[in-house]
N, C-alpha and C positions, 0 to 999 in steps of 0.2 A: 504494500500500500504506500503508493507515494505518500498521503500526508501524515503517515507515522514514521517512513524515514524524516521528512524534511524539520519535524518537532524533535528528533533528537540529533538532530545535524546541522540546525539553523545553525547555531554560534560558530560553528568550524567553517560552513560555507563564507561568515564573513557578513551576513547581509541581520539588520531589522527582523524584528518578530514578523513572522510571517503574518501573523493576526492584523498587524499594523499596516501592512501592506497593501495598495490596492495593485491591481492587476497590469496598470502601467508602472508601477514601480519595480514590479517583478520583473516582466519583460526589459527593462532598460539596463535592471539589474544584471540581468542573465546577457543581454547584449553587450555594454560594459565592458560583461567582465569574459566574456569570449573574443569581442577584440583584443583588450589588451594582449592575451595569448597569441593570437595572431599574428599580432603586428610585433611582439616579441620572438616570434619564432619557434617558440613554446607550446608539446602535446599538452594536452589535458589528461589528465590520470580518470581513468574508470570512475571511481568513486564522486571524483570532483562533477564529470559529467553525467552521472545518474543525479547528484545532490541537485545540480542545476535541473536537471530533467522534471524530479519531485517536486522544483518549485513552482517550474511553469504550469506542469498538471495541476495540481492543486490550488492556484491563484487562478486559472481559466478555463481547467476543464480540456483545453487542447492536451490532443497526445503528442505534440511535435510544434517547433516552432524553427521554423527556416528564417535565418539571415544572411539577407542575398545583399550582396556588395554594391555602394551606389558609385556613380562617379565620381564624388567628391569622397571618396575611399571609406564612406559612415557605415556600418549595417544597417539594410531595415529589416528591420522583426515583420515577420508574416505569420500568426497561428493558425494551423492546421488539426486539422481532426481527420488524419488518415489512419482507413480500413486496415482491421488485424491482421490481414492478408497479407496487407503490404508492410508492415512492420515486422513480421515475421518472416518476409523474405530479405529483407534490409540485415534482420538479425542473422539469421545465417549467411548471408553473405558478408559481413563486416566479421562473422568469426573467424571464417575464411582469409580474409585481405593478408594478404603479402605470403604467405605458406604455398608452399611446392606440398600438396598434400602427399607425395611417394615419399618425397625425403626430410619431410617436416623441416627445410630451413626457411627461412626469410626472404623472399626474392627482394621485398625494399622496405623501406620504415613504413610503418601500416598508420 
């Protein structure tokens, strides 16, 4: 359940009581603080992107929220509410990324 991760994860994530939050504060938050990554050069660790994941479910009810790059290099936040279907083909696929499955090495940074 996202909003039982996100209440004993908020303080580590970094961000306001969730409760406090309204749904554009979430998303800016989560925008934020995925550019900075970006433009640092910096993965994101599993954990960090499920935390952010849990917040955007639970402030909007979207299961995904795409930030597509504008020209003046900003993200904009878009929330989505895509089919399990497609989330669970994303999910096996991104298990997949970068694996030579015969020889289980790494073909590139995933």
């Amino acid at each position: 359940m996202p909003e039982m991760r996100l209440q004993q994860r908020w303080r580590d994530l970094g961000c306001k009581s969730p409760g406090e939050m309204r749904v554009q504060d979430a998303v800016e938050f989560v925008g934020d603080h995925v550019a900075q990554h970006v433009a640092a050069g910096y993965e994101m660790n599993a954990d960090k992107l499920q935390d952010l994941a849990a917040l955007i479910i639970s402030k909007t009810g979207a299961n995904s929220l795409i930030l597509k790059p504008t020209v003046g290099g900003r993200l904009e936040p878009r929330l989505r509410d895509l089919p399990a279907l497609v989330l669970e083909t994303y999910q096996r696929g991104a298990a997949n990324d970068g694996v030579y499955a015969a020889s289980g090495q790494y073909s590139k940074k995933a």
